[in-house]
KEMIFI-219690 format. One line per field, with one value per residue (C-alpha): residue number from 0; residue in one letter; x, y, z. Coordinates in Angstrom, 1 decimal. Layout:
guti	(NUM  ...)
fido	(a  ...)
x	(X  ...)
y	(Y  ...)
z	(Z  ...)
//
This chain:
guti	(0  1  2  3  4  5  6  7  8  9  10  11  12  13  14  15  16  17  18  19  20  21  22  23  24  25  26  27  28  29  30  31  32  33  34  35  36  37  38  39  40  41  42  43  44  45  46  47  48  49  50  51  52  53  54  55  56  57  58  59  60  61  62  63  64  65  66  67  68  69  70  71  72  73  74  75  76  77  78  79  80  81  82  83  84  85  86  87  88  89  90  91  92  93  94  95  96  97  98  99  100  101  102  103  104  105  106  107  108  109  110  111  112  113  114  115  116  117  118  119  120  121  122  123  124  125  126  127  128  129  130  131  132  133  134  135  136  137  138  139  140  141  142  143  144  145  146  147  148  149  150  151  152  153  154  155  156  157  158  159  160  161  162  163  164  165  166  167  168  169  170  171  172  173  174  175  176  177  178  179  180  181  182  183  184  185  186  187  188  189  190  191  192  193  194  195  196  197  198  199  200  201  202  203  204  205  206  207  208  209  210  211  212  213  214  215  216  217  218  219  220  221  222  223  224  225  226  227  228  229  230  231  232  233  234  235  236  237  238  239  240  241  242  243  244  245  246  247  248  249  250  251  252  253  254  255  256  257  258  259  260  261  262  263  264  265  266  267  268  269  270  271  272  273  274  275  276  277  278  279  280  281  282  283  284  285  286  287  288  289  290  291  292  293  294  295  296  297  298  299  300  301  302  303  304  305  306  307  308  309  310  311  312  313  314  315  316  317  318  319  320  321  322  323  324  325  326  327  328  329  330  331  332  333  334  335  336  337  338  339  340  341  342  343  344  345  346  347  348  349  350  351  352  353  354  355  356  357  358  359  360  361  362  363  364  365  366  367  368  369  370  371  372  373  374  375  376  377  378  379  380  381  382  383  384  385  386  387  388  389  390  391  392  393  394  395  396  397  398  399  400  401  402  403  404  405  406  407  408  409  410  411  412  413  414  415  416  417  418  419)
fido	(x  x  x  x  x  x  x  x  x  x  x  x  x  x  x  x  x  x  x  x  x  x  x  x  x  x  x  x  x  x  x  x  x  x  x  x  x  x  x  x  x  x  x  x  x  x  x  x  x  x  x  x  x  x  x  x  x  x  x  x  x  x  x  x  x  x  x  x  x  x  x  x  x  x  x  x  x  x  x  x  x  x  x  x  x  x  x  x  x  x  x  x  x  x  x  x  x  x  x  x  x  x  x  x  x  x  x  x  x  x  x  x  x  x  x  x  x  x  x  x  x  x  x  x  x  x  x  x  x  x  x  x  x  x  x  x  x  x  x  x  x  x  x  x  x  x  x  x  x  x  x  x  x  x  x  x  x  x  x  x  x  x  x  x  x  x  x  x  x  x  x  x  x  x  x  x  x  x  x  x  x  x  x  x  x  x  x  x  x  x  x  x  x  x  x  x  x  x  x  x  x  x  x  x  x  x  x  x  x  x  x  x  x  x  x  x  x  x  x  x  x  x  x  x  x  x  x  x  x  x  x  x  x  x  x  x  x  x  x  x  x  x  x  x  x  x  x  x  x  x  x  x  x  x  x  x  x  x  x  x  x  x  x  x  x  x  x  x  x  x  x  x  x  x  x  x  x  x  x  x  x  x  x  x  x  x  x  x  x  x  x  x  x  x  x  x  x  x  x  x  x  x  x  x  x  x  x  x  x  x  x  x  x  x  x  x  x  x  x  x  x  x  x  x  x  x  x  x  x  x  x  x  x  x  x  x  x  x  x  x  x  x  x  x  x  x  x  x  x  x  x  x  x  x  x  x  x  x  x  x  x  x  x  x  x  x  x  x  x  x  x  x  x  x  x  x  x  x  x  x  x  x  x  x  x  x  x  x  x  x  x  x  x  x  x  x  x  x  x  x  x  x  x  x  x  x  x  x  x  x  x  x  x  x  x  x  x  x  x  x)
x	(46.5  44.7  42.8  38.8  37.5  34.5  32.8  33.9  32.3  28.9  28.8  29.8  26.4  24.6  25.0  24.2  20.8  20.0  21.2  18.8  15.3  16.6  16.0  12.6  11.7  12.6  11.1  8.1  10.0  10.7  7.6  5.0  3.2  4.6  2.3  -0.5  -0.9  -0.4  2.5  4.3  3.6  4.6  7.0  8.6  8.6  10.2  13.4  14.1  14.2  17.1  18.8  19.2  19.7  22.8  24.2  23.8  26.0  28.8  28.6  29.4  31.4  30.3  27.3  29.7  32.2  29.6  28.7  32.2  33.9  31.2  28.8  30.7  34.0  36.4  38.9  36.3  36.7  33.6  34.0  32.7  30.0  28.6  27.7  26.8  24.3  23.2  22.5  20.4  18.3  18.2  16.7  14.7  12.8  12.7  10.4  8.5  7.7  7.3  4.5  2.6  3.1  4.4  7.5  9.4  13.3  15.8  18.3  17.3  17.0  20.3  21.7  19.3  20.9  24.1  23.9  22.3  24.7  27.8  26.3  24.8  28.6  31.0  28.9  27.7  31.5  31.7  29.1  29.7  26.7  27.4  27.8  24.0  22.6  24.0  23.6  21.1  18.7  18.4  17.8  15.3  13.2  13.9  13.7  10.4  9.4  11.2  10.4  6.5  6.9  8.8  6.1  3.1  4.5  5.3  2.0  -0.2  2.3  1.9  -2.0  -1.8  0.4  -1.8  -5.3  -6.4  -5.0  -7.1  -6.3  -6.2  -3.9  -1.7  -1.9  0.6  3.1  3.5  3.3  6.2  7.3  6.7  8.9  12.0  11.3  11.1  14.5  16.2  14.3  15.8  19.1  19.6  18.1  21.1  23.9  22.5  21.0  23.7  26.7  25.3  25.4  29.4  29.8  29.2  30.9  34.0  33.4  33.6  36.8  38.3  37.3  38.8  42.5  41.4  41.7  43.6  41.1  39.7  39.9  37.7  35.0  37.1  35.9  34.5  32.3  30.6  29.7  28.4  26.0  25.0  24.2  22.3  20.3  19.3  18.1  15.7  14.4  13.3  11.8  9.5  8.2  4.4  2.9  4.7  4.2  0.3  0.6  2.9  0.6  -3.0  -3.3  -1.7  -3.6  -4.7  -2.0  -2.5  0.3  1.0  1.2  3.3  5.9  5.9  6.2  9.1  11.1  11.2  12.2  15.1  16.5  16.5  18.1  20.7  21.9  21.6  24.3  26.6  27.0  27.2  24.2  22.7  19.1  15.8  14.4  11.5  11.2  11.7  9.3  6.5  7.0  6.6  3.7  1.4  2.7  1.7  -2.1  -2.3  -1.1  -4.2  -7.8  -9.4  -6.8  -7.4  -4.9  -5.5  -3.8  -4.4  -2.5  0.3  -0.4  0.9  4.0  4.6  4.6  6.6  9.2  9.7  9.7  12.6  15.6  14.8  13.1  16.2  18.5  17.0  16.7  20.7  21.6  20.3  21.7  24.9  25.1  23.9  26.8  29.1  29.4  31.7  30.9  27.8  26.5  26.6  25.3  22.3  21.5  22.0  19.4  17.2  17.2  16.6  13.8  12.2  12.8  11.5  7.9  7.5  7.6  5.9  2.8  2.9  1.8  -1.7  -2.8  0.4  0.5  2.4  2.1  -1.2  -3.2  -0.5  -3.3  -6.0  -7.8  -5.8  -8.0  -7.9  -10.4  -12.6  -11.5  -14.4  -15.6  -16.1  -17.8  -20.1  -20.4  -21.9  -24.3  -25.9  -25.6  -26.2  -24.6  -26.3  -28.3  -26.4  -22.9  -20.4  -19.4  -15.9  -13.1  -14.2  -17.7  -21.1  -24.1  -27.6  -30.0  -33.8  -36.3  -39.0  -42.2  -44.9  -48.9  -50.0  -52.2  -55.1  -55.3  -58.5  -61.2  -62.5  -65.8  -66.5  -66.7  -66.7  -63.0  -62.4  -63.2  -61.3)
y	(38.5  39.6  42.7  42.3  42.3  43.7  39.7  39.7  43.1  42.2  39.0  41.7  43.6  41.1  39.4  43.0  42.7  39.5  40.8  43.5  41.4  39.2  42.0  43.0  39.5  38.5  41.7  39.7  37.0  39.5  42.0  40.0  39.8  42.8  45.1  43.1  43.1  47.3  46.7  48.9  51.3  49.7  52.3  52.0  48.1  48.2  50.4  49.3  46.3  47.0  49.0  45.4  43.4  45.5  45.2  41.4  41.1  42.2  39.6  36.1  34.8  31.5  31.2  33.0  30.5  27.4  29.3  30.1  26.4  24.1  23.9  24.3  22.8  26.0  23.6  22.0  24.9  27.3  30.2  33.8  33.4  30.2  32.2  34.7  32.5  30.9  34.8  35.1  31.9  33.2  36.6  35.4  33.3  35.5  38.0  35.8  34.7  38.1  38.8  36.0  37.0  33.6  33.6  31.0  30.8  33.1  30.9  28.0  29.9  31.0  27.3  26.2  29.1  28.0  24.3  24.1  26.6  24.5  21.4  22.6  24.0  21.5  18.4  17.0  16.8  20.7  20.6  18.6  16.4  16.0  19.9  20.1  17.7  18.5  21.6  22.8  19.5  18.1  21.5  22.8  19.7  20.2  23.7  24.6  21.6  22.9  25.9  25.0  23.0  25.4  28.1  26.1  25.3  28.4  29.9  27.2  28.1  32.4  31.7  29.4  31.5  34.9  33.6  35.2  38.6  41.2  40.7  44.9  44.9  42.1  43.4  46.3  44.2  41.5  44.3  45.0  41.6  41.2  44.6  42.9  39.7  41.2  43.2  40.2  38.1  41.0  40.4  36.9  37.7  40.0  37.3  34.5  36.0  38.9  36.2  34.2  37.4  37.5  34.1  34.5  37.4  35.4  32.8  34.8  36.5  33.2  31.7  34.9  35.0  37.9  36.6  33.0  30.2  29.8  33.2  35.3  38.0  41.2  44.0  45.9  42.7  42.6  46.5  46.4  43.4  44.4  47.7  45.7  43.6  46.6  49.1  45.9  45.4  49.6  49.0  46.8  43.3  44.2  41.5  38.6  40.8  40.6  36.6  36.6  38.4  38.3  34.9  32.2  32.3  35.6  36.4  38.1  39.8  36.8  34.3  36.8  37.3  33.5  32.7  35.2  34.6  30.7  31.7  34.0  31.6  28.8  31.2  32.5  29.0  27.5  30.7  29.6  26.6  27.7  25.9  27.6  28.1  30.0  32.1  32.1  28.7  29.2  31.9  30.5  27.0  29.2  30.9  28.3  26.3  30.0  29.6  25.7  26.5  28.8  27.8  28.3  29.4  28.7  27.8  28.5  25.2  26.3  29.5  26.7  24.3  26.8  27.6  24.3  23.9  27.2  25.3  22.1  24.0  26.7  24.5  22.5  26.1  28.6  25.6  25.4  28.8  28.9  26.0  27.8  30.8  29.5  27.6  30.8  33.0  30.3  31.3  34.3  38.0  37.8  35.1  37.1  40.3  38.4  37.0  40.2  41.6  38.9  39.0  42.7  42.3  39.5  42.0  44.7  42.9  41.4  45.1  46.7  43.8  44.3  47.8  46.7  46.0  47.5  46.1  49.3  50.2  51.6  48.7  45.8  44.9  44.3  40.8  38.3  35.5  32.8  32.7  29.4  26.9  24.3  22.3  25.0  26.8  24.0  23.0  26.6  26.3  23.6  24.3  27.4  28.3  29.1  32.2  34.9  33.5  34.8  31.9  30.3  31.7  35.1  33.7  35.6  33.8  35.1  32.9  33.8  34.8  32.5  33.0  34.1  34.1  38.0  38.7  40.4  44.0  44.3  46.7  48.3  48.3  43.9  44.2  40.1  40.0  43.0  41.1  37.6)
z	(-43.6  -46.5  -46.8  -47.1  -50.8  -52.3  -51.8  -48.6  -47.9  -49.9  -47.1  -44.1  -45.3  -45.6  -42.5  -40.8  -43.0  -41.6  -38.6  -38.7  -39.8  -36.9  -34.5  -35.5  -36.2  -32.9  -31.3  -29.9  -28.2  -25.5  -25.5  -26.8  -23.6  -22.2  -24.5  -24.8  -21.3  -21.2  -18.6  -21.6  -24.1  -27.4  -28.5  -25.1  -24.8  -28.5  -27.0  -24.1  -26.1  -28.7  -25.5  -24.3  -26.8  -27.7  -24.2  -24.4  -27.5  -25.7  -22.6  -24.5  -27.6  -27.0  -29.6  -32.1  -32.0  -32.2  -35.7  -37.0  -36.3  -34.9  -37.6  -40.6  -41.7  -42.6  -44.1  -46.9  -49.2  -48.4  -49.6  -48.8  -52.1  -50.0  -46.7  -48.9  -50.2  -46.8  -45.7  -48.7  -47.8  -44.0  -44.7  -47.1  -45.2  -42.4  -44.1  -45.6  -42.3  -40.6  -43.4  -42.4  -38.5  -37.9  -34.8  -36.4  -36.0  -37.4  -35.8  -37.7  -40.7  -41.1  -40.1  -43.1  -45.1  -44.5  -44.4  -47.9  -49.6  -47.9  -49.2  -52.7  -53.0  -51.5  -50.2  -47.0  -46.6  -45.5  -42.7  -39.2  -38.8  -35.2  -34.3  -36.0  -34.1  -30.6  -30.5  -32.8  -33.8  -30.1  -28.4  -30.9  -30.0  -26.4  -25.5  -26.2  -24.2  -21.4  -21.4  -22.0  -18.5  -16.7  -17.3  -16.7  -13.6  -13.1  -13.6  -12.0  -8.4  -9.0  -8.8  -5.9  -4.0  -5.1  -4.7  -2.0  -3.5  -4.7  -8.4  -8.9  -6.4  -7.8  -11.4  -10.7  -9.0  -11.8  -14.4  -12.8  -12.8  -16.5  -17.2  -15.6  -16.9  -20.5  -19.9  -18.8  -22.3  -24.1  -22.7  -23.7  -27.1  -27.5  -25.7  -28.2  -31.6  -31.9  -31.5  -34.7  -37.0  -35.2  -36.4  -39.7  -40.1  -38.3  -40.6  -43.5  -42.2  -41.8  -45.5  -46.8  -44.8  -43.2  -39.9  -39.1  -38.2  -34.7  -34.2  -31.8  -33.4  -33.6  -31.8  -34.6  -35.5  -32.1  -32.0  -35.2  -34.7  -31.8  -33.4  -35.9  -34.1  -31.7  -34.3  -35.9  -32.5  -31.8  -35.6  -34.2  -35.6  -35.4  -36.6  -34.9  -31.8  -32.1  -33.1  -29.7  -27.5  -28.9  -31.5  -29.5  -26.0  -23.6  -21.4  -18.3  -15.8  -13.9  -16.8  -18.8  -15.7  -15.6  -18.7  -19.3  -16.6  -17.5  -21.4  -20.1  -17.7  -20.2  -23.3  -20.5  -20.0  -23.4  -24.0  -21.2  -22.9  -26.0  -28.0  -30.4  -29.2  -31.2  -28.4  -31.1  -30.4  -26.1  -25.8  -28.1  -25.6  -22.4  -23.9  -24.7  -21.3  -19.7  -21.5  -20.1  -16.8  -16.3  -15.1  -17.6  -20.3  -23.6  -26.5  -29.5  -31.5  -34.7  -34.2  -32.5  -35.4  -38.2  -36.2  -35.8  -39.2  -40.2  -37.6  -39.4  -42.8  -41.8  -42.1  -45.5  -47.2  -46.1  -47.1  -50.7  -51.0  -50.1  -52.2  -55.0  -54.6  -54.4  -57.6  -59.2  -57.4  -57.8  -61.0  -60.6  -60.4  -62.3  -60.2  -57.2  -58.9  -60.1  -56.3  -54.7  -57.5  -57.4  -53.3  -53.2  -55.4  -52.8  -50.1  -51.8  -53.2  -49.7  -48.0  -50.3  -49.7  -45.7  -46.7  -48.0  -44.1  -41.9  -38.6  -36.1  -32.7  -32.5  -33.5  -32.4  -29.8  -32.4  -32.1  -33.7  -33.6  -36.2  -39.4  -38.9  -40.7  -43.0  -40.1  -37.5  -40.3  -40.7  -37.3  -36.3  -39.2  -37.9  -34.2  -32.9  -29.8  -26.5  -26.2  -24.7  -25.3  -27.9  -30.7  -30.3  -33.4  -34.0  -35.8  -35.2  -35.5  -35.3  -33.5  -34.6  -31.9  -31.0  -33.2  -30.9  -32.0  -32.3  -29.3  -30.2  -28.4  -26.1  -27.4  -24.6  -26.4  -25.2  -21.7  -21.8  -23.0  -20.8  -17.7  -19.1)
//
C-alpha cells in the first residue's frame, strides 16, 4: 500500500464536488411534488431530504462496486488524472444543466465523464462495453418507461378507489402519503447516487495502490459521501425543483403519492441489484405517467421534449468534456493545474449567472410554464380563443368587444319617441 498523493487527493475532492452538485441537482427527484403540492414547507422538504439521503448511503455497496470494477477496466492503465477528468466532465455538465432547470442525469453524466476520459486516454480498450450496456444503456431506456406505467396506473386506481371521497377530506391523508413516499424517494437517492461518488473514489484508490483491486469502499469513503451528497440536497436545487413540480404537468396529492411511491420502489430494486439507475430519469417517467393517469391532466411535452433532449446529450457532452480534459491533464502537473483552473472558472461564471434571476425557496412555486414557441405564437394571432377562457402556454390575448351603434338618449322634450 501506498500512501494517497496530492493527485490522488485533487480526485478525492473532486468527486466530493460532484458529489455535492449531485445532491442539489437531484434535490427535486424526491420533493418535487412534495412542495409544490404544500404537503411541505420547502426548507423542510429540502432537510428531511439530505437527512435521508445520508442514511441511504450507508445501506448498500452494491452501486459502488458496479462503478469501481464494472464499468471500467482497472487493469488498462487508468490513471487517477483520467477520473479526475471524467469528474470534471460530470460536474460540468451538471451545472450547466441545473442553470437551465432541466432534471437530467448526474448518473449518466459522470459515466460520460468517465467513459470519454478512459477512452480519450487509453482507448475503447479501458471501458467494458458490456457492463455499459447492461446496466446503465438498457435501464436508462427502461426505467423511466416503467416507472411512467407503474404511476399511471397507479394514479388512474387512487382516483377510482377515492371517488366518492370528499376531496378536502382526502387531500390531508395523501399529503401524508406524499411525505412518506418522498422520505422513502429520498432514501433510495442516498442507497444509489451516494454509492457512485464511493465508486469513484474506490476506483481512484485502486489506480493509485492505495487499496488492492476489488476492494470494498472504506469506511471513511462512505461517511464522507454520504456527507456530501446530504449537505447538496439541504442546499436545495431550486430550479430543477420548480421544473419537477410546476413545468412538467400539475400534480396534485394523490398523483404525487402515486407517482412517488412507484419511483422509490423501482430505485430500491434497481439498487438491490446493483444497476446503476438515474432517479432523474425514474422520477421525471412517474411524473409525467402521474399527469396521463389523471382525467383531465395535462402534460406539458415541450417541457418533456427538452429533457428528453438534455438526456440523449448527457453521455456524449460530459464524455467530450472529459476526453478533453484529460489530454490536457495528461500532460503532467501543469495539465492538471490548468483543468482544475479552467473548471473552477466554468463553475464560478455559471453561479455567478443563476444570480441574475435566483430561483430559492420562496418563489420555487412560481409558474413555470413554457414560453410559446413560433407556431403557437401565430396560431393565437389568428385565432382567438373563446371568450371567457384563459389561452393555453402562458399567452394573453385580448379579444375586442363587439362594436355596437350609439343609441341616441331620449329627450324628454318628443313625447313621440318617448312613447316608442
Amino acid at each position: 500500500m501506498e500512501h494517497v498523493t496530492l493527485l490522488i487527493g485533487i480526485v478525492i475532492i473532486t468527486a466530493l464536488v460532484f458529489d455535492f452538485t449531485n445532491g442539489f441537482h437531484d434535490t427535486a427527484n424526491a420533493m418535487a411534488t412534495t412542495i409544490s403540492t404544500g404537503a411541505l414547507k420547502p426548507k423542510t422538504a429540502v432537510a428531511m431530504s439530505a437527512a435521508l439521503n445520508l442514511v441511504g448511503a450507508f445501506i448498500s455497496v452494491q452501486v459502488a462496486l458496479t462503478i469501481s470494477k464494472g464499468i471500467i477496466d482497472e487493469s488498462a492503465g487508468v490513471h487517477p488524472e483520467v477520473i479526475f477528468a471524467g469528474l470534471v466532465g460530470a460536474v460540468l455538465w451538471n451545472l450547466v444543466t441545473w442553470y437551465a432547470g432541466l432534471p437530467s442525469s448526474s448518473s449518466h453524466a459522470l459515466m460520460g465523464g468517465l467513459i470519454g476520459a478512459t477512452v480519450a486516454s487509453v482507448g475503447l480498450a479501458g471501458v467494458n462495453g458490456e457492463a455499459v450496456a447492461e446496466k446503465v444503456l438498457i435501464p436508462a431506456i427502461a426505467a423511466p418507461i416503467v416507472a411512467g406505467i407503474a404511476a399511471l396506473l397507479a394514479t388512474r386506481l387512487t382516483y377510482r378507489i377515492g371517488r366518492d371521497a370528499d376531496p378536502k377530506a382526502t387531500a390531508k391523508g395523501y399529503r401524508a402519503g406524499q411525505i412518506a413516499s418522498a422520505g422513502l424517494v429520498s432514501l433510495a437517492h442516498g442507497t444509489n447516487d451516494a454509492q457512485k461518488t464511493m465508486g469513484v473514489i474506490t476506483l481512484a484508490l485502486v489506480t493509485g495502490k492505495v487499496i488492492a483491486p476489488g476492494s470494498n469502499p472504506p469506511l471513511w469513503v462512505i461517511i464522507s459521501s454520504g456527507m456530501a451528497i446530504a449537505l447538496g440536497t439541504f442546499i436545495g436545487g431550486w430550479r430543477i425543483i420548480r421544473t419537477m413540480g410546476k413545468g412538467i404537468t400539475d400534480i396534485q396529492p394523490p398523483q404525487g403519492f402515486a407517482a412517488q411511491t412507484g419511483a422509490a420502489t423501482v430505485i430500491l430494486a434497481s439498487s438491490h441489484i446493483g444497476f446503476s439507475l438515474s432517479t432523474t430519469h425514474v422520477v421525471s417517467g412517474s411524473v409525467i405517467g402521474a399527469g396521463l393517469g389523471r382525467k383531465g391532466g395535462v402534460v406539458r411535452w415541450s417541457t418533456a421534449g427538452r429533457m428528453l433532449v438534455a438526456w440523449a446529450l448527457t453521455l456524449p457532452a460530459a464524455g467530450l468534456v472529459a476526453a478533453g480534459a484529460a489530454l490536457l491533464a495528461g500532460q503532467g502537473t501543469w495539465g492538471v493545474t490548468v483543468v482544475a483552473l479552467l473548471a473552477a472558472a466554468g463553475c464560478a461564471t455559471i453561479w455567478v449567472a443563476s444570480r441574475r434571476k435566483p430561483v430559492d425557496h420562496t418563489n420555487v412555486n412560481g409558474d413555470a410554464v413554457d414560453e410559446p414557441g413560433v407556431v403557437t405564437t401565430a396560431i393565437a394571432a389568428v385565432t382567438p380563443p373563446p371568450a371567457g377562457s384563459r389561452p393555453a402556454d402562458g399567452l394573453t390575448a385580448t379579444i375586442p368587444a363587439p362594436a355596437v351603434a350609439p343609441v341616441a338618449p331620449v329627450s324628454p322634450a318628443d313625447p313621440a319617441q318617448a312613447t316608442a
